[in-house]
Every structure is written in C-alpha cells, then in structure tokens.
Phi, psi and omega in degrees: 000353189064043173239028165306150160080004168273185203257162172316280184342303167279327229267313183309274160001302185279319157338307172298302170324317202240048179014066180264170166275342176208172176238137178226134200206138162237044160272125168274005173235004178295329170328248171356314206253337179243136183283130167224000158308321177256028168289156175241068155207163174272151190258100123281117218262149177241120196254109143219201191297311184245197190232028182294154159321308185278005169269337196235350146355299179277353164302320200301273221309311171302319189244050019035287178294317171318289174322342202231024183223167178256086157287173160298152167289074178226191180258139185247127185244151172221109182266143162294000000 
C-alpha cells in the first residue's frame, strides 16, 4: 500500500480510513504514544521477549480468534 516508513499515528489513521478491520503490532507501547480510544478499528498488541518470527509464532492462533470473533474496536494484548 505504500506506507512503509510511516509513523504509528498516521499509519493507524489510514487503517481506519481505508476500512480495515484491526491493526496488529508488537509495540508494546502504541497504548502510551498513541489515542486509540475514538480508533473505530481493534488494536492488537502481540507481547512476547522479541519480536523475531519464531517469537511471536505462537501467538498467531490467539489473534486468529480475535480476528474471527466479533470483538469490540478496543486494544487487545496476546501473551506469550
């Protein structure tokens, strides 16, 4: 879509905008730096030690279910 290098702020926004349903992330700190209380899309955060593939692998099942339930647009943490 050509939104490499854009910042959280704006990236969230064109999410909204272009009507996706969620955001998926392992900043563990867009809570803190960004408002996502008026976002009309869900946020999910994936907390594990790093953020390498075979780290957050296992996670996938977990935000898999989110995605596929009618959660709320609010932010969601999925722990390792």
């Amino acid at each position: 879509m050509g939104w490499a290098g854009t910042q959280n702020g704006l990236l969230l926004e064109l999410a909204a905008d272009h009507e996706f349903n969620a955001v998926i992330t392992a900043d563990q700190g867009i809570e803190r730096q960004q408002n996502l209380a008026e976002l009309p899309i869900m946020v999910i955060v994936m907390i594990a030690h790093r953020t390498r593939v075979k780290d957050l692998e296992s996670l996938v099942p977990q935000v898999l279910d989110l995605l596929k339930s009618e959660s709320e647009n609010r932010v969601y943490r999925v722990p390792a």
